[in-house]
N, CA, C and O atoms as a Tinker XYZ file with bonds, in Angstrom:
   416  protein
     1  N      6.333000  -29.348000    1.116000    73     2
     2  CA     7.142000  -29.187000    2.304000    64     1     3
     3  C      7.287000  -27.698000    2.603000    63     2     4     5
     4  O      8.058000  -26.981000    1.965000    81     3
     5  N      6.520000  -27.266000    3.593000    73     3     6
     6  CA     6.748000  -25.771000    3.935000    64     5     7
     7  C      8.013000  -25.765000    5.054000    63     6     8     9
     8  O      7.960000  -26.402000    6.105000    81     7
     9  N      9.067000  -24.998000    4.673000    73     7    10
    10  CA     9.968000  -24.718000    5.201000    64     9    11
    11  C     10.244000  -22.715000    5.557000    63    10    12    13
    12  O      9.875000  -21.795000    4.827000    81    11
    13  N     10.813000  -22.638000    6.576000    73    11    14
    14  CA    11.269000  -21.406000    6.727000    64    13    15
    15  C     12.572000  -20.951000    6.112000    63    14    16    17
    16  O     13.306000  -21.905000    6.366000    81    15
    17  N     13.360000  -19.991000    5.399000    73    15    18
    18  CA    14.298000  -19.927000    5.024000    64    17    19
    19  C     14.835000  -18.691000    6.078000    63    18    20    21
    20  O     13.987000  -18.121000    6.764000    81    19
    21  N     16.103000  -18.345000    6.169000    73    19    22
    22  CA    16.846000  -16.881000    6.841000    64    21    23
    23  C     16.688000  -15.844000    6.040000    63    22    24    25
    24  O     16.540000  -14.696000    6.461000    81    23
    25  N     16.710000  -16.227000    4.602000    73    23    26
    26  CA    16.880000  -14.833000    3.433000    64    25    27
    27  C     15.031000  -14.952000    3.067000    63    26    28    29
    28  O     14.756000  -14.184000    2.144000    81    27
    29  N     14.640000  -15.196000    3.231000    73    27    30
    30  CA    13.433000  -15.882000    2.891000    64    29    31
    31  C     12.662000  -16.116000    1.706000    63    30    32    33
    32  O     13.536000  -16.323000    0.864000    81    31
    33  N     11.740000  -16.193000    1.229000    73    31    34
    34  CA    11.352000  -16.876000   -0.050000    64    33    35
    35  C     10.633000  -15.908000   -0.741000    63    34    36    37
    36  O     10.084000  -14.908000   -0.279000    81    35
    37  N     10.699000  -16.368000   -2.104000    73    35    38
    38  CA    10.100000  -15.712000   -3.031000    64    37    39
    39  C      8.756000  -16.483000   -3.841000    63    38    40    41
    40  O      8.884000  -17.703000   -3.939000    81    39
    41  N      7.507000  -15.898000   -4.417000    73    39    42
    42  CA     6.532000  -16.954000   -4.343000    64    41    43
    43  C      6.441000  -16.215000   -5.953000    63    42    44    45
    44  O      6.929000  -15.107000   -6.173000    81    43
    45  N      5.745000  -17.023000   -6.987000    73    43    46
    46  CA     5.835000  -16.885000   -8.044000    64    45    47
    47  C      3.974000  -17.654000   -8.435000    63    46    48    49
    48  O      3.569000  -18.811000   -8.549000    81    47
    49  N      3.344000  -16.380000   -8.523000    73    47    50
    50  CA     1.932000  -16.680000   -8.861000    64    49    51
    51  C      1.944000  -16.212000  -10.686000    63    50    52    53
    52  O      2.515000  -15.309000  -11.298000    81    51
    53  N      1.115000  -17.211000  -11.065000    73    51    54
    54  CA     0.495000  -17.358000  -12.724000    64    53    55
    55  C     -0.605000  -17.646000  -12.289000    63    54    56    57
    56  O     -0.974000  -18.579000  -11.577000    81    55
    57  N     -1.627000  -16.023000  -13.165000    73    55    58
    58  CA    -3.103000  -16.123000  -13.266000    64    57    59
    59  C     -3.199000  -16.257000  -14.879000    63    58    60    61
    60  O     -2.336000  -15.789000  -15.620000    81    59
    61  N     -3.777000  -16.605000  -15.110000    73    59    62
    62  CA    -4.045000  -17.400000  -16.538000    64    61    63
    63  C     -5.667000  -16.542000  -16.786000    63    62    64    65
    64  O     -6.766000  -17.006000  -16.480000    81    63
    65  N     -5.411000  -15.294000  -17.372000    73    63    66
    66  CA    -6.936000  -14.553000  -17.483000    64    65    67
    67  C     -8.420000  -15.287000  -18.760000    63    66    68    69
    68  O     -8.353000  -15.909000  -19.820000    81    67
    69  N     -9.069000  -15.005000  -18.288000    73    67    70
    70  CA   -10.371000  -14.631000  -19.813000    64    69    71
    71  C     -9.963000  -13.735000  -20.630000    63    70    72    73
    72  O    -10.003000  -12.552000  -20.290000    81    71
    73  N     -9.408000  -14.175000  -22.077000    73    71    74
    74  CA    -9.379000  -12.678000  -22.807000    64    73    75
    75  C    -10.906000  -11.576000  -22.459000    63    74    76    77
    76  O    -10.819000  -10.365000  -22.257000    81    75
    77  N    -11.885000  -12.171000  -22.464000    73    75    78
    78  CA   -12.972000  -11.408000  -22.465000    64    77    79
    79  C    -12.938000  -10.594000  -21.060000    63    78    80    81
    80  O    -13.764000   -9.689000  -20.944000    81    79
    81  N    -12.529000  -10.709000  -20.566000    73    79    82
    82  CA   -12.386000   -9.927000  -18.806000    64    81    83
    83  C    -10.673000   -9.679000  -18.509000    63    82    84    85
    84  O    -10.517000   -9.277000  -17.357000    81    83
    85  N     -9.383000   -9.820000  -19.257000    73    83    86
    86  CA    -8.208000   -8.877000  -19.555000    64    85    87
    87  C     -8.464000   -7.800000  -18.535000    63    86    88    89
    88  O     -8.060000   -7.805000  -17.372000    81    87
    89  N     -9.172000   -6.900000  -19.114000    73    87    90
    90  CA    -9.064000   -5.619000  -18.333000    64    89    91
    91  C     -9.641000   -5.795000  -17.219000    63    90    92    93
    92  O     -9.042000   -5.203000  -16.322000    81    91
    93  N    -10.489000   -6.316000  -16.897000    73    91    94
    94  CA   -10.980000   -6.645000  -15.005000    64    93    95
    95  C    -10.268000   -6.902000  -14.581000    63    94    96    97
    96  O     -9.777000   -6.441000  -13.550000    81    95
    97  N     -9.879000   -7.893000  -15.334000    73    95    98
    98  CA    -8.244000   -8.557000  -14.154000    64    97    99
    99  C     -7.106000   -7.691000  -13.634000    63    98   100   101
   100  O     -6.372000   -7.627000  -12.647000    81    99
   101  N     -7.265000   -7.217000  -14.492000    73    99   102
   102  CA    -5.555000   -6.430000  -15.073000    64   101   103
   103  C     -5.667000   -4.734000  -13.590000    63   102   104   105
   104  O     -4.816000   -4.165000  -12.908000    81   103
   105  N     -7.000000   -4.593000  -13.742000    73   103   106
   106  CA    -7.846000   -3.604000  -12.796000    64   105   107
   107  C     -7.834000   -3.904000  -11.147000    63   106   108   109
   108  O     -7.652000   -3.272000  -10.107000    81   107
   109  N     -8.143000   -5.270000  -11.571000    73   107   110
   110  CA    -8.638000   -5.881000  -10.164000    64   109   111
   111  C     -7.152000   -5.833000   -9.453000    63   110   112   113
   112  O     -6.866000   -5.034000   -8.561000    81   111
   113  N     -6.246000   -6.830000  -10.001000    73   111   114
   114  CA    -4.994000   -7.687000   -9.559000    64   113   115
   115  C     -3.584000   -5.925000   -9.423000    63   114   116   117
   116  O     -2.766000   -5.866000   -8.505000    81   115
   117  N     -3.681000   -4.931000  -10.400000    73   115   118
   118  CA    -2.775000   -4.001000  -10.338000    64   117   119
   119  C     -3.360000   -2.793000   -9.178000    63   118   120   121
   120  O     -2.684000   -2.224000   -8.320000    81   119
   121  N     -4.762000   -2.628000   -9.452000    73   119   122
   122  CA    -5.428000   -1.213000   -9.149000    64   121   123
   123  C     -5.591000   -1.684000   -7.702000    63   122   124   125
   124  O     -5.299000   -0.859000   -6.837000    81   123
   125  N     -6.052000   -3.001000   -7.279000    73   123   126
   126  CA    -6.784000   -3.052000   -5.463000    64   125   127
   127  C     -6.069000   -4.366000   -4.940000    63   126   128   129
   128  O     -5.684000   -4.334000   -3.771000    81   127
   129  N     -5.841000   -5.556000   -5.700000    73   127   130
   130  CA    -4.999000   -6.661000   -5.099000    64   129   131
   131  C     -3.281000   -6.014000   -4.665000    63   130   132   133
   132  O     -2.986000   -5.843000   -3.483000    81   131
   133  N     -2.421000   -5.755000   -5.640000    73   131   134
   134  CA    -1.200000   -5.419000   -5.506000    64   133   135
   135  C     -0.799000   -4.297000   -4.205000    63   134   136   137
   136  O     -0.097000   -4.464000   -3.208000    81   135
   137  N     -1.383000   -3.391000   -4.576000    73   135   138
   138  CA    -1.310000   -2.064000   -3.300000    64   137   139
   139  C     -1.451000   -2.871000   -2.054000    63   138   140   141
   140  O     -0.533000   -2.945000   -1.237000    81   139
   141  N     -2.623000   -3.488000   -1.902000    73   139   142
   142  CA    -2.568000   -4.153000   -0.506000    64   141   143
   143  C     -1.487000   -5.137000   -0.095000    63   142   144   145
   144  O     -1.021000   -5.401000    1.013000    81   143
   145  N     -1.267000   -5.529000   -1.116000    73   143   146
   146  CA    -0.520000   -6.606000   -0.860000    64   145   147
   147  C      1.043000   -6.291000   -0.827000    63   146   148   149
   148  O      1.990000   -6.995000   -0.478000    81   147
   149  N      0.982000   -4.979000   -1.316000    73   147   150
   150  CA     2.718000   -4.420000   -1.153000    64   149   151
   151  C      3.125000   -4.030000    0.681000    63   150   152   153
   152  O      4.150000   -3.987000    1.362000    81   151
   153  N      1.642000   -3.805000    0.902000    73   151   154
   154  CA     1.825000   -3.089000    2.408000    64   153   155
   155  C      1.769000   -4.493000    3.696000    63   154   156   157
   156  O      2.034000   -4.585000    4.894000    81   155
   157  N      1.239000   -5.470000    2.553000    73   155   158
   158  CA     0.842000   -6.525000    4.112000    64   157   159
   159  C      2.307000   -7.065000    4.769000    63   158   160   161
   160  O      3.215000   -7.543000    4.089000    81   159
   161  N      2.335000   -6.927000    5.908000    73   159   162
   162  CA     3.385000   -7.422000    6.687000    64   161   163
   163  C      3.838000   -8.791000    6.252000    63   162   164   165
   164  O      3.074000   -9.677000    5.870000    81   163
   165  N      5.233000   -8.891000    6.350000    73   163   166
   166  CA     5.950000   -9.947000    6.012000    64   165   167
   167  C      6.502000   -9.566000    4.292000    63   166   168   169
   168  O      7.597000   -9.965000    3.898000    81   167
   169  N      5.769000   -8.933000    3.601000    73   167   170
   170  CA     5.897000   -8.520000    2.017000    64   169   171
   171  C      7.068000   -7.424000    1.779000    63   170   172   173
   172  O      6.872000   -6.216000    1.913000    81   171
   173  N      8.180000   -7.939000    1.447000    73   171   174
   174  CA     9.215000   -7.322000    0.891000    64   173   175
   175  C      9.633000   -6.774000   -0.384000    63   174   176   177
   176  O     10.452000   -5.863000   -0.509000    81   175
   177  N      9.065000   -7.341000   -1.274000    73   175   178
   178  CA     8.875000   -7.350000   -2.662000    64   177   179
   179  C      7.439000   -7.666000   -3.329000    63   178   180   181
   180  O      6.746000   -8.623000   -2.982000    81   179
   181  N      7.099000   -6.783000   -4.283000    73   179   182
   182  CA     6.232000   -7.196000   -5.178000    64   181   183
   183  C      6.655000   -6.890000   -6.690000    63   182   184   185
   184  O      7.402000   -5.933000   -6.894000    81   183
   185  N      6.135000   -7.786000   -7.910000    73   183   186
   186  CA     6.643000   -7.112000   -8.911000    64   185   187
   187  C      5.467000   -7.762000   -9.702000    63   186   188   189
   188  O      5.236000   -8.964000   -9.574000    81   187
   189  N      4.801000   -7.048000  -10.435000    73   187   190
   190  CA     3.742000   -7.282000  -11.720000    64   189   191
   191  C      4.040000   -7.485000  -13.239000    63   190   192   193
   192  O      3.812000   -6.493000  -13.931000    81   191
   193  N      4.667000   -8.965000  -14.097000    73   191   194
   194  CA     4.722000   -8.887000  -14.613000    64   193   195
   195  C      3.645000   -9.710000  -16.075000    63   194   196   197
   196  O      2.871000  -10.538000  -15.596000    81   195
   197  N      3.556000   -9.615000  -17.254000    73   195   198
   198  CA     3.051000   -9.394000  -17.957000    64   197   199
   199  C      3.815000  -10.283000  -19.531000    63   198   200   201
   200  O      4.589000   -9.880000  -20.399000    81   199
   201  N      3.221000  -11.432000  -19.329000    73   199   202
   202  CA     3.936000  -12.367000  -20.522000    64   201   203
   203  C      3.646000  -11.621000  -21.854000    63   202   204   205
   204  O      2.572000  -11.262000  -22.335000    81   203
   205  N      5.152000  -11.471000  -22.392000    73   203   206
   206  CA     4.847000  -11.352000  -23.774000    64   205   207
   207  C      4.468000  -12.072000  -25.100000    63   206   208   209
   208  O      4.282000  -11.661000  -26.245000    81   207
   209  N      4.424000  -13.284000  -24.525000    73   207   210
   210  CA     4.240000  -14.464000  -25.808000    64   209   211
   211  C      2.555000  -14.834000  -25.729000    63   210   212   213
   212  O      1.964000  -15.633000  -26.456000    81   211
   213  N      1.903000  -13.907000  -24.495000    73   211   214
   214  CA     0.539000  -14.622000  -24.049000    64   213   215
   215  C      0.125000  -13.528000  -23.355000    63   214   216   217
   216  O      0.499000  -13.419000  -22.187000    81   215
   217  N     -0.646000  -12.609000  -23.889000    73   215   218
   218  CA    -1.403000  -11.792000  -22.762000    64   217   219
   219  C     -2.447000  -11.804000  -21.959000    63   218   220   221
   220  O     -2.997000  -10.925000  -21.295000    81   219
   221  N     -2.662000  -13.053000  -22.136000    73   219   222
   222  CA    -3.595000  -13.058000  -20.640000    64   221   223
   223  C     -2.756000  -14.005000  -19.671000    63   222   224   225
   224  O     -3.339000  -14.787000  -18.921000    81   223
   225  N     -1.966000  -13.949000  -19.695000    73   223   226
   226  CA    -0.645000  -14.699000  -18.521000    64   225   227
   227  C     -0.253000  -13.267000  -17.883000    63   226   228   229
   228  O      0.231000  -12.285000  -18.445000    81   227
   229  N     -0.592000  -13.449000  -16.611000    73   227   230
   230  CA     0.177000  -12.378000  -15.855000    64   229   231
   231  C      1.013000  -13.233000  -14.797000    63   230   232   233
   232  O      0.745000  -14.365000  -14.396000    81   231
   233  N      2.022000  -12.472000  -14.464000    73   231   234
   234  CA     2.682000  -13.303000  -13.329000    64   233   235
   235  C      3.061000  -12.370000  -12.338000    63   234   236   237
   236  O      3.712000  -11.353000  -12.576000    81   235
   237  N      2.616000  -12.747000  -11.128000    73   235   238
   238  CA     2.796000  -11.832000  -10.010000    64   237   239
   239  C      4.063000  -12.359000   -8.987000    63   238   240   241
   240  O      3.862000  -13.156000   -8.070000    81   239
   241  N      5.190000  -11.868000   -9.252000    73   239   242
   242  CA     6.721000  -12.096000   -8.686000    64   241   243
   243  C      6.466000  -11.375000   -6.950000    63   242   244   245
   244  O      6.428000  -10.165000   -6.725000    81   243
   245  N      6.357000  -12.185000   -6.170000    73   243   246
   246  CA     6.383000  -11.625000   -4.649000    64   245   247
   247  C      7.686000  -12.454000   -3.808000    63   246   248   249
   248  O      8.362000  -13.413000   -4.180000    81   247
   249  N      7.714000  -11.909000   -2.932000    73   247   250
   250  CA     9.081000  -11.833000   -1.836000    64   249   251
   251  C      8.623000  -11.680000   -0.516000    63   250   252   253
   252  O      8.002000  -10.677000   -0.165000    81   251
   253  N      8.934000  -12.768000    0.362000    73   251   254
   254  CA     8.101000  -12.662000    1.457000    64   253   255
   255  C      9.445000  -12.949000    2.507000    63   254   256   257
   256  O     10.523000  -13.433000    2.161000    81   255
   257  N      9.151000  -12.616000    3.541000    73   255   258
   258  CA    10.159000  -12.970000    4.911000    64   257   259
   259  C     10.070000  -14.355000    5.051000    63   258   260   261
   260  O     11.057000  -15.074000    5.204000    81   259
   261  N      8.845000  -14.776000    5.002000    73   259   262
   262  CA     8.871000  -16.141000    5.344000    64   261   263
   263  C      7.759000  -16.904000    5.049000    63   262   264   265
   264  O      6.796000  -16.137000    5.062000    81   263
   265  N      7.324000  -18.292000    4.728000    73   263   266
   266  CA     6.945000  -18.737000    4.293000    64   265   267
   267  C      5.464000  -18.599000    5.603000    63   266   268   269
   268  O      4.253000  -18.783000    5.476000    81   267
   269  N      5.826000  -18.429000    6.103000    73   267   270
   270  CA     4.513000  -18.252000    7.013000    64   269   271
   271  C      3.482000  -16.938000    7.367000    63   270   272   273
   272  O      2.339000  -16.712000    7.767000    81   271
   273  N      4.949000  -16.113000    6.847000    73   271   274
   274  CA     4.270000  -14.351000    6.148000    64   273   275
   275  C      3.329000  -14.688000    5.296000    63   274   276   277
   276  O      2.288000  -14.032000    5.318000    81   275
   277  N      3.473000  -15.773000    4.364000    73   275   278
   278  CA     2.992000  -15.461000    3.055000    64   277   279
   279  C      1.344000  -16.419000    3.038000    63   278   280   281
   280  O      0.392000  -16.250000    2.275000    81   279
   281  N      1.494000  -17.420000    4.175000    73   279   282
   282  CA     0.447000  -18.187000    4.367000    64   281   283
   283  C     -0.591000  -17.233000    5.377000    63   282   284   285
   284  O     -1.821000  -17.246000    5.328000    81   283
   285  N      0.017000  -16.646000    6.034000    73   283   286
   286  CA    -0.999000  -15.756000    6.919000    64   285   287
   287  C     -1.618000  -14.634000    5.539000    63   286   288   289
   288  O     -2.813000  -14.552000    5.257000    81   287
   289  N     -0.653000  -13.953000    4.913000    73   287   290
   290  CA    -1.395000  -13.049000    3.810000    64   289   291
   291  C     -2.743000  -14.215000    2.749000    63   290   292   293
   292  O     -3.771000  -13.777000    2.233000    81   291
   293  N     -2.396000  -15.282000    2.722000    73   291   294
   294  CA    -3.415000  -15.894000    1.666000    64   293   295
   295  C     -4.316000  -16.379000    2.615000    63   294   296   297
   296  O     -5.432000  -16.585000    2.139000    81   295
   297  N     -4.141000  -16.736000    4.327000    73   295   298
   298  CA    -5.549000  -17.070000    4.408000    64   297   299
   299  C     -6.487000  -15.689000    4.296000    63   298   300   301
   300  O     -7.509000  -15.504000    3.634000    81   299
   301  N     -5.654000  -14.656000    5.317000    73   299   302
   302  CA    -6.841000  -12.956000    5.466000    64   301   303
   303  C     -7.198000  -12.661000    3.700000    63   302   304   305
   304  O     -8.062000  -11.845000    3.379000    81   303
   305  N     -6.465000  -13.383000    2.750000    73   303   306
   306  CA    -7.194000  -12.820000    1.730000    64   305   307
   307  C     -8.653000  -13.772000    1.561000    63   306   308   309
   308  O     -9.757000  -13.287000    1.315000    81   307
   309  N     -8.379000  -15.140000    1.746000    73   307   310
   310  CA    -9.355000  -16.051000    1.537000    64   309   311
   311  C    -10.904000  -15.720000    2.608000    63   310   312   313
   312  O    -12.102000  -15.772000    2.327000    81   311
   313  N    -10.199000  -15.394000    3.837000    73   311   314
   314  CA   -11.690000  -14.594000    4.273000    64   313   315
   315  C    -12.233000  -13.366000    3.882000    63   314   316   317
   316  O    -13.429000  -13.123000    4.049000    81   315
   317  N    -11.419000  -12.535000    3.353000    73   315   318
   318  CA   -11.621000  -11.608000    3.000000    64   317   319
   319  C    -12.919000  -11.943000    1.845000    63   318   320   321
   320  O    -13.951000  -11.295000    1.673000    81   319
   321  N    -12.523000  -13.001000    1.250000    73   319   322
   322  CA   -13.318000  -13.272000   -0.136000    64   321   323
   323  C    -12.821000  -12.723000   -1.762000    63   322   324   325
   324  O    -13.462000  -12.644000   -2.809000    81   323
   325  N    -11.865000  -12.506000   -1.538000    73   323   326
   326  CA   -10.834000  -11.634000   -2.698000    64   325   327
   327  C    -10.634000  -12.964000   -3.548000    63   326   328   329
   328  O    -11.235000  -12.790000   -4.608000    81   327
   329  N     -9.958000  -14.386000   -3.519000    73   327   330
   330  CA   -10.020000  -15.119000   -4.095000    64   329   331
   331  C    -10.864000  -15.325000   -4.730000    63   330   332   333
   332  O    -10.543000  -15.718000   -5.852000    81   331
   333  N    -12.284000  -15.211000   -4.472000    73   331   334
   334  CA   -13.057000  -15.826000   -5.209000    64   333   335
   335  C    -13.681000  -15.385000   -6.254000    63   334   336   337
   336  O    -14.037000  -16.145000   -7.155000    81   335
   337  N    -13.955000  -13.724000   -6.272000    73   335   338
   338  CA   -13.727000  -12.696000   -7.095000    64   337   339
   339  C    -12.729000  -13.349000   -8.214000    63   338   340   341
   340  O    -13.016000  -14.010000   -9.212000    81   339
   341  N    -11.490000  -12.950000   -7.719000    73   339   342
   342  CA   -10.322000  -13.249000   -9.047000    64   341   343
   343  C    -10.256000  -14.375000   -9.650000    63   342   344   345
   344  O     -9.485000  -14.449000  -10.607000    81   343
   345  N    -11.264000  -15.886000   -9.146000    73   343   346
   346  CA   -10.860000  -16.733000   -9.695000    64   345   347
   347  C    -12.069000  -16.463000  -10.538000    63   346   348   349
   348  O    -12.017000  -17.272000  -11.464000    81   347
   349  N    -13.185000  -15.671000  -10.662000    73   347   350
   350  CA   -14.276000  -15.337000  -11.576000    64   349   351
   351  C    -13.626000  -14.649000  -12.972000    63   350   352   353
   352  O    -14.229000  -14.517000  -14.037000    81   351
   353  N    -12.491000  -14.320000  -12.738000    73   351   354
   354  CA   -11.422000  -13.849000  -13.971000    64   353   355
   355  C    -10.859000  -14.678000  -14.763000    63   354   356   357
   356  O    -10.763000  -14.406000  -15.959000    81   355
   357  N    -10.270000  -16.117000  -14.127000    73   355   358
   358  CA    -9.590000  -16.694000  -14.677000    64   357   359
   359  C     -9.917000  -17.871000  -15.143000    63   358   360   361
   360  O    -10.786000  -18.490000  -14.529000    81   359
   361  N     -9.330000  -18.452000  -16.299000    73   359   362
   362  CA    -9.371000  -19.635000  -17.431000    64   361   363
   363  C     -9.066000  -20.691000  -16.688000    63   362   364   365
   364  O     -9.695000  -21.704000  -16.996000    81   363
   365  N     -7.852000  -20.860000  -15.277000    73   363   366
   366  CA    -7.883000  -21.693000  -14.394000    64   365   367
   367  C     -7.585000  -21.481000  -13.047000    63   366   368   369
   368  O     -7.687000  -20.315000  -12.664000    81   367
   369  N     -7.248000  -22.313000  -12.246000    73   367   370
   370  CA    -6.939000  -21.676000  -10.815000    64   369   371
   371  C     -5.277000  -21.018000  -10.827000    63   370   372   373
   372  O     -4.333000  -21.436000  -11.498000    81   371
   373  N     -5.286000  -20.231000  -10.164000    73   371   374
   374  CA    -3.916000  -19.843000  -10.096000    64   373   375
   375  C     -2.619000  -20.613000   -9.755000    63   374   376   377
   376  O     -2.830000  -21.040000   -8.620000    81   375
   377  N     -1.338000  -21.030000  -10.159000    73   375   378
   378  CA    -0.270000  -21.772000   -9.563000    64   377   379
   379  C      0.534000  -20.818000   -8.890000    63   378   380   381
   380  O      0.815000  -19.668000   -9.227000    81   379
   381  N      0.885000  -21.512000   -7.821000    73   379   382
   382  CA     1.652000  -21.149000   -6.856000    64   381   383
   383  C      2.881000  -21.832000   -7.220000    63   382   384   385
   384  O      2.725000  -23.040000   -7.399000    81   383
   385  N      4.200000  -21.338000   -7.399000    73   383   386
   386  CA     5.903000  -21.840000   -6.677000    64   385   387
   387  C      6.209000  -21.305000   -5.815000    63   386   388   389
   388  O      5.801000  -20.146000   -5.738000    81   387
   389  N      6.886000  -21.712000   -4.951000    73   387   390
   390  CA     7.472000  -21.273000   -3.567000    64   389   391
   391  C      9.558000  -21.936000   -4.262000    63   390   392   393
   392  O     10.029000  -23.014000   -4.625000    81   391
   393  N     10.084000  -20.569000   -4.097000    73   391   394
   394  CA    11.634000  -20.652000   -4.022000    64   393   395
   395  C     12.276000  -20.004000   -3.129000    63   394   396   397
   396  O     11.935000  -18.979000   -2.538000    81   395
   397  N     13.825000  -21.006000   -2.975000    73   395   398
   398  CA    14.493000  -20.445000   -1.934000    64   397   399
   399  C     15.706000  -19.750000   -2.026000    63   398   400   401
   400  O     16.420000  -20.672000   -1.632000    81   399
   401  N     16.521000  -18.795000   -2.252000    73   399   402
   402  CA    17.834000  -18.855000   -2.470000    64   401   403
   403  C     18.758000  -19.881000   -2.835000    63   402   404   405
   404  O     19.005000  -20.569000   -1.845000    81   403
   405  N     19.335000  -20.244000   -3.801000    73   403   406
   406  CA    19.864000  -21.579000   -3.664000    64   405   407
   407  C     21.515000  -21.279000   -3.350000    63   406   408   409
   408  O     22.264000  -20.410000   -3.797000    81   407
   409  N     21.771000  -22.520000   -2.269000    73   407   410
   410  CA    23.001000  -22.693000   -2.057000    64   409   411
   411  C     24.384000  -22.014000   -3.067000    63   410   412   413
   412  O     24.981000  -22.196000   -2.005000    81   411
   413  N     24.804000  -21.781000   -3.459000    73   411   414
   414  CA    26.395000  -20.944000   -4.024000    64   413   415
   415  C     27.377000  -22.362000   -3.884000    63   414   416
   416  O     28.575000  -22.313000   -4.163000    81   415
């Protein structure tokens, strides 16, 4: 159910790396994915973090205006062809959560 929120949503990506390609990823997703993706419109937040119980779990914490910010940033990446690259990194496909502020 894609919904719009007022405060808007936060999206919570897990790439699940190749130990053997770690550092590609780690290159690819910090050094040329993130930068762009801090600047693309609708992107309020980005944050790169880095499981400690599992190092090839990265989790990329983003913050978007709106849930439709965040669908316009993943299709221009999907033509771009950037997906398909990064999924040449990973052990599986990436998961997506989509959260909302919750009620008080």
């Amino acid at each position: 159910m894609k919904t719009d929120h007022p405060q808007g949503i936060t999206v919570l990506v897990e790439l699940s790396g190749m130990p053997e390609d770690l550092d590609e990823l780690r290159e690819l997703v910090a050094g040329k994915l993130v930068p762009v993706t801090r600047d693309y419109d609708g992107c309020t937040d980005l944050e790169l973090l880095t499981d400690l119980d599992s190092e090839t779990s990265i989790l990329v914490l983003q913050r978007w205006q709106s849930r439709g910010h965040f669908d316009r940033y993943l299709d221009w990446r999907r033509e771009r062809g950037d997906l398909p690259r990064l999924a040449e990194l990973l052990e599986r496909p990436p998961t997506f959560r989509f959260f909302a502020e919750a009620a008080a």
